[in-house]
C-alpha positions in Angstrom: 66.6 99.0 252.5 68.1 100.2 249.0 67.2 103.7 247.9 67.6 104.4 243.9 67.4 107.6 241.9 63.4 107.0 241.7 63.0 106.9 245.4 64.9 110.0 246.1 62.8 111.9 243.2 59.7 110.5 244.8 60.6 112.0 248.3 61.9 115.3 246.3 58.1 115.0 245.2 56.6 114.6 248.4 58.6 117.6 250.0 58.4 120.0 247.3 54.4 119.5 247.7 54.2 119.5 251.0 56.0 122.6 251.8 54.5 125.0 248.9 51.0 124.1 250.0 52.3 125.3 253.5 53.7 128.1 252.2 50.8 129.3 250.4 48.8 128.9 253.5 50.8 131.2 255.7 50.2 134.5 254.7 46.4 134.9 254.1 45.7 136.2 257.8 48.6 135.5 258.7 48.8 136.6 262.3 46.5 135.2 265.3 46.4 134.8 268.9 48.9 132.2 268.7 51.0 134.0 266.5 50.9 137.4 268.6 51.6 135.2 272.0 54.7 133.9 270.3 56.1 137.4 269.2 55.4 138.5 272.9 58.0 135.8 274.0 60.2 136.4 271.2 60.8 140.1 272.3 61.1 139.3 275.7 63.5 137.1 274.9 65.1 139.7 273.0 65.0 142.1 275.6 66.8 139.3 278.0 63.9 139.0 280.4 62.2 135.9 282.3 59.4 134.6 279.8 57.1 133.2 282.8 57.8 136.1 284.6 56.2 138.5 282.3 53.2 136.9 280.4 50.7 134.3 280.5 50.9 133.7 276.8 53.7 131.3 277.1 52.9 127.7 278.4 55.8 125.4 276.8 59.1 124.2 277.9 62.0 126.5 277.4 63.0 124.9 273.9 60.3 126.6 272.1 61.5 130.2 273.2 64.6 129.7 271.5 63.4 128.5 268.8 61.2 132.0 268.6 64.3 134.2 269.2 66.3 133.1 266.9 63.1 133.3 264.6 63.2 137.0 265.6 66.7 137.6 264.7 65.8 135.8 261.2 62.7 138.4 261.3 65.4 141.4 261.8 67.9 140.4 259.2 65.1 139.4 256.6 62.4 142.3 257.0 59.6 139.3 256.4 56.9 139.2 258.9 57.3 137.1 262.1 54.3 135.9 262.1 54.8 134.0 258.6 58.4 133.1 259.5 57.3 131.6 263.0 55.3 128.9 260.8 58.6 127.7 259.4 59.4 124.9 261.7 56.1 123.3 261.5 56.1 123.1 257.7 59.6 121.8 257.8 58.4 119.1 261.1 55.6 118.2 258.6 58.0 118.0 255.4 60.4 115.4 258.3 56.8 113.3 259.0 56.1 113.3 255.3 59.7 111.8 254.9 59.5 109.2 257.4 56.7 108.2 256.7 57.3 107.3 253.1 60.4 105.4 254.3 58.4 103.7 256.9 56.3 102.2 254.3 59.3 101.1 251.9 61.2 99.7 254.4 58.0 97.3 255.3 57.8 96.3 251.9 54.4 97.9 251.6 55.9 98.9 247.8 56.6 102.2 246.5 52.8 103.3 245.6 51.9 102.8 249.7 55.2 104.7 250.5 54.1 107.7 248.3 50.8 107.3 248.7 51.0 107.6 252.6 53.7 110.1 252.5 51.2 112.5 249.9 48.0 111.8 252.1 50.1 113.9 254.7 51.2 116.0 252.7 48.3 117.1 251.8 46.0 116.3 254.3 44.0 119.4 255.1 44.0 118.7 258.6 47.4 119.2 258.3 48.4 122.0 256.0 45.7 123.9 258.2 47.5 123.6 261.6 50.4 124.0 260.8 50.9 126.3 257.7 47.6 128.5 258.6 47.2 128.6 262.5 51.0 128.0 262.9 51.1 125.4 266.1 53.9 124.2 266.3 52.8 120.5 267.2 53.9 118.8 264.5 57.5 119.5 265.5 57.3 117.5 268.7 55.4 114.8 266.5 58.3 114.5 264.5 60.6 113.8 267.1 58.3 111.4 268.5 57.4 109.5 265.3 61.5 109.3 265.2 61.6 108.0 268.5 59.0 104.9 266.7 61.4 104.8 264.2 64.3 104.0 266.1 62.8 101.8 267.7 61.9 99.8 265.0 65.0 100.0 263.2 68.1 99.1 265.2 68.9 96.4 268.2 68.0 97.1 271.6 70.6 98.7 273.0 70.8 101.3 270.1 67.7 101.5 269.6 66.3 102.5 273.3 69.2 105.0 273.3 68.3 106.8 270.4 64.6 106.5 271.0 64.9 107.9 274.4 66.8 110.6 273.1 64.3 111.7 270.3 61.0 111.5 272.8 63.1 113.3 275.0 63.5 116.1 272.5 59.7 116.2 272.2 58.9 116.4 275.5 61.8 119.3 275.8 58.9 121.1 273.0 56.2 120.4 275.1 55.3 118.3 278.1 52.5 116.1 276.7 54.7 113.7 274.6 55.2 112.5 278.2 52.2 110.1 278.2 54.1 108.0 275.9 57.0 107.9 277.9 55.1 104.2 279.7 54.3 102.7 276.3 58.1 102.5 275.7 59.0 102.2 279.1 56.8 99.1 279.6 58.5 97.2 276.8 61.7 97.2 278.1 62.8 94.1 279.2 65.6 95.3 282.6 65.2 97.8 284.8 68.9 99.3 283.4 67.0 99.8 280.3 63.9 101.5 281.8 66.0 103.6 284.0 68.2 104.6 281.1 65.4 105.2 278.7 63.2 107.2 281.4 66.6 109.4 281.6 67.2 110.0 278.4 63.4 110.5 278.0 62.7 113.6 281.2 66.5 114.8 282.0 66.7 117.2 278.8 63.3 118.8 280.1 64.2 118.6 283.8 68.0 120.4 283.6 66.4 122.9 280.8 63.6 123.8 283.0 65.6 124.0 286.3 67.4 127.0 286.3 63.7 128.9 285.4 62.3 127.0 287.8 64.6 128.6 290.6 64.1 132.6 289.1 60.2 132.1 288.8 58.9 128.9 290.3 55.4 130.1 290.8 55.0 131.4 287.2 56.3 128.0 285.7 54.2 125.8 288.0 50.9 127.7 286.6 51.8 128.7 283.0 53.2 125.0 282.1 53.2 122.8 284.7 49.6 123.1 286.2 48.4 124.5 282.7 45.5 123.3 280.8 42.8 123.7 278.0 39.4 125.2 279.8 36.5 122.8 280.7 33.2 122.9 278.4 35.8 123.3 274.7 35.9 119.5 273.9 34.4 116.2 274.1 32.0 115.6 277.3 32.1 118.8 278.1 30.8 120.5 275.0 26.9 122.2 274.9 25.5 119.9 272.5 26.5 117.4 275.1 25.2 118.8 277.6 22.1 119.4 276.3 20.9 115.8 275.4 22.9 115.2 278.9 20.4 117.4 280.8 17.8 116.0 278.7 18.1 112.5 280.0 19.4 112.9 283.9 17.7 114.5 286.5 18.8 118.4 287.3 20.4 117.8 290.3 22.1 115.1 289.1 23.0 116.8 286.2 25.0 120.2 287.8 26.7 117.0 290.1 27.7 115.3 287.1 29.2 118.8 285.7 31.2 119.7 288.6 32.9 116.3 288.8 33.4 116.5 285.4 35.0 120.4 285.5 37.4 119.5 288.5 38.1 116.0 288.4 37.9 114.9 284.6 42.0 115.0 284.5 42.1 112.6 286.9 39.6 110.3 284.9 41.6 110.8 281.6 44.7 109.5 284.0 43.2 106.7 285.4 41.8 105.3 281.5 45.4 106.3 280.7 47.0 104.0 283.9 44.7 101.2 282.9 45.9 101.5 279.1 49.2 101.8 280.3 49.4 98.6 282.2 47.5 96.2 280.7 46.5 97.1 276.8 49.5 98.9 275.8 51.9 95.8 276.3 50.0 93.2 274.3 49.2 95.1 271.3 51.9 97.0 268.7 53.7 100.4 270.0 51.8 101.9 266.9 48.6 100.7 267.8 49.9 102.0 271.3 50.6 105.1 270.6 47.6 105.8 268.5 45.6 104.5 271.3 46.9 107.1 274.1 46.2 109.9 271.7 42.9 109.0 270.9 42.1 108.1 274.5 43.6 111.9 275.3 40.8 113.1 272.3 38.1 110.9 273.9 38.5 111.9 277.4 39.5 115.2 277.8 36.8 118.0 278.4 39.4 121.0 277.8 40.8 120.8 274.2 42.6 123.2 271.1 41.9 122.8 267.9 45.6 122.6 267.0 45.6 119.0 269.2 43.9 117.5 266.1 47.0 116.8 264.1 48.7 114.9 266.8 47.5 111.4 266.0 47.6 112.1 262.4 50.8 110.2 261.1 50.8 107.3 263.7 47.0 106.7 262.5 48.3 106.8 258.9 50.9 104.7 259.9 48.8 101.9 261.1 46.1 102.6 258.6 43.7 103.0 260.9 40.1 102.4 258.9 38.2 105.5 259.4 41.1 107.8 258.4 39.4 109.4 255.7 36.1 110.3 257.9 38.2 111.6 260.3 40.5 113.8 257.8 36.8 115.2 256.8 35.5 115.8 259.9 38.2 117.5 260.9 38.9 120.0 258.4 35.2 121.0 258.4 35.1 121.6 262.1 38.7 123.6 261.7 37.4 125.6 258.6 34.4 126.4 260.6 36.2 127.5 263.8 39.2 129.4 262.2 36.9 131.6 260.0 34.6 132.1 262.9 37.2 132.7 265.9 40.0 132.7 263.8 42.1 132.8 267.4 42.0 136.8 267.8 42.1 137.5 264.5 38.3 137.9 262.6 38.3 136.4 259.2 34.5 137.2 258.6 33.4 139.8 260.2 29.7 139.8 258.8 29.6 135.7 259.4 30.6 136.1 263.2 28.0 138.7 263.7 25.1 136.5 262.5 26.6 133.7 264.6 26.0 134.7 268.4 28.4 133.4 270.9 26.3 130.8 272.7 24.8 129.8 268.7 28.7 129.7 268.2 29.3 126.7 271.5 26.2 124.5 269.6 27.7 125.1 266.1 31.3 124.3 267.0 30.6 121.2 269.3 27.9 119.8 266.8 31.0 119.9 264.3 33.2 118.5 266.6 31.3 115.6 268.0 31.7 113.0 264.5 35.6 113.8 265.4 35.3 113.0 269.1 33.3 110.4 268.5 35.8 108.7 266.1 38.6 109.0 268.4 36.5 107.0 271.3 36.2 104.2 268.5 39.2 104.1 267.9 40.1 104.0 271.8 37.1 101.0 271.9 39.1 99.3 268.9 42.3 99.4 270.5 41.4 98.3 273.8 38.8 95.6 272.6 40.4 95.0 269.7 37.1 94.9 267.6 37.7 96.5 264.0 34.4 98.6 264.1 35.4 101.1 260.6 36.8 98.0 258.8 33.3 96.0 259.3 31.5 99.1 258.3 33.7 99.6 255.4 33.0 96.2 254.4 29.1 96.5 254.7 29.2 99.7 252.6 31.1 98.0 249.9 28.4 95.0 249.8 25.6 97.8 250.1 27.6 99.4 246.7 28.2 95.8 245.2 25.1 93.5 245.8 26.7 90.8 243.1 29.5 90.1 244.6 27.5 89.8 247.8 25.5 87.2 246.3 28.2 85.4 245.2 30.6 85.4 248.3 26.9 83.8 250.2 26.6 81.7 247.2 
């Protein structure tokens, strides 16, 4: 693949746009709960005590809260507010996705208006600029490193390319641990077990030495703030009112509070065992893309505990393998964000007036009535994956011979 002078002012493009529209986006509001539990790690980190030791707030590997301190120290020297600077490395992780992603596309001779055009739906995608330049998750940044990890893959012989793939999901799993679920889709398409041991190394050895030495100081405090930590029941998916409603509606009442407590304590173990199945016998015989987009959308589908912020994860690998009903669920999305981040706004009240005339149990219908087109999407796209049925591309098709009755005619004709 040859880049010219027109390529490298196209990606100049692409970044230039994708960070200012970031930018502008991280100081109205700036600080929220994430924000604030962020700055409580940086100063303990600054103040050279145990992070699990002496808050809740923090539930990552230890990457992250060196990533904060050094943020801090930037904070110090600069006199500009933590909680804008903190957003930096999300906005540049998303600037990294914009750029592989246009490369991505070149290099499969897609042409250069699919290259910029992909690179500039990310960009721009509101989905996007509001995770990571308003709320300030950090997710992308372990997305990068795990779209790299595709990458080199893709790009080199075996040998090199599980090495430096390993190393990359490795990196993202040293951010947070949930880049771990695609540690299998890799691992299963190894051909020796030198190569899946190798890869699997490279992959959980970074996290494992990093987290070690913390691990010995505070075991009990890692084990519940990241190890055994996870999103409450009754925020996502199955598990959300609206849900519950036309659930109790149906089922009888007994049945119905039986259904709710295997759903509250054992739903992790269902999302495992679709996960397994996936693992095993749809991941191999369909493309690491469509794999990886798969295990994300099967994590949407069947998870009951669920953060907003999650919502970007599947965003470039589903642009990436132009998945159908992108643009509904770009939509979707960024209406149920808007909603919940001027409601909640994650400790930090953006309309006062607006949260008062929303009561918190009118708040659970609201929310989950907005979230259930997304849900519903990502179990689609699980359905597509594992049956391989293109349900969006038929639709799609009907709505453009419901818009174009001619041509209908014709094509019958």
């Amino acid at each position: 693949m040859y880049f010219d002078k027109r390529h490298v002012i196209q990606i100049l493009v692409v970044l230039m746009v994708a960070i200012s529209v970031r930018l502008v986006m991280t100081y109205p509001l700036a600080e929220n709960y994430d924000t604030k539990s962020f700055k409580i790690a940086a100063d303990l980190m600054s103040q050279g005590k145990i992070v699990y030791e002496h808050t809740k707030r923090y539930n990552y590997p230890p990457l992250w809260m060196w990533v904060l301190l050094l943020i801090q120290m930037l904070t110090d020297v600069s006199h500009l507010p933590f909680a804008v600077l903190v957003k930096l490395p999300a906005i540049l992780a998303d600037s990294g996705i914009c750029l592989l992603i246009y490369v991505l596309f070149l290099r499969s001779e897609s042409g250069e208006r699919a290259a910029m055009a992909g690179a500039l739906f990310y960009a721009l995608n509101p989905v996007a600029i509001l995770i990571s330049g308003h709320h300030g998750q950090f997710g992308s940044v372990w997305v990068f490193f795990c779209l790299l990890a595709w990458y080199f893959w893709n790009s080199r012989k075996m040998e090199e390319s599980a090495f430096l793939s390993g190393l990359a999901l490795g990196i993202a799993i040293l951010f947070k641990p949930i880049p771990v679920i695609l540690l299998p889709v890799f691992v299963g398409r190894l051909r020796t077990a030198r190569q899946r041991f190798v890869f699997s190394t490279l992959a959980l050895f970074p996290v494992v030495a990093a987290t070690l030495p913390y691990f010995l100081i505070a075991p009990s405090a890692l084990l519940e703030n990241v190890i055994l930590y996870s999103s409450n029941y009754g925020s996502w998916g199955y598990g959300y009112p609206v849900v519950l409603v036309i659930l109790r509606r149906i089922v009888h009442y007994d049945f119905f509070n039986m259904l709710i407590t295997i759903t509250e304590n054992y739903g992790k173990y269902f999302l495992l065992l679709v996960l397994f199945y996936q693992w095993i016998f749809v991941c191999p015989r369909i493309s690491l893309i469509s794999a990886i987009t798969l295990v994300f959308a099967t994590l949407y589908f069947c998870s009951s505990g669920f953060g907003v912020q999650y919502l970007i994860w599947i965003l470039p690998f589903a642009i990436i393998n132009r998945e159908s009903a992108l643009k509904y669920y770009t939509i979707f999305t960024t209406v149920y964000l808007i909603f919940m981040y001027a409601v909640m706004a994650y400790d930090n009240i953006c309309f006062d007036w607006l949260r008062e005339i929303i009561s918190k149990k009118n708040f659970g219908y609201i929310a989950s009535a907005l979230s259930l087109p997304v849900w519903l999407i990502s179990g689609l796209w699980m359905s597509e994956k594992m049956m391989d049925v293109k349900v969006f591309a038929a639709l799609d098709y009907r709505l453009s011979r419901l818009k174009h009755p001619r041509g209908e005619s014709r094509d019958r004709d």
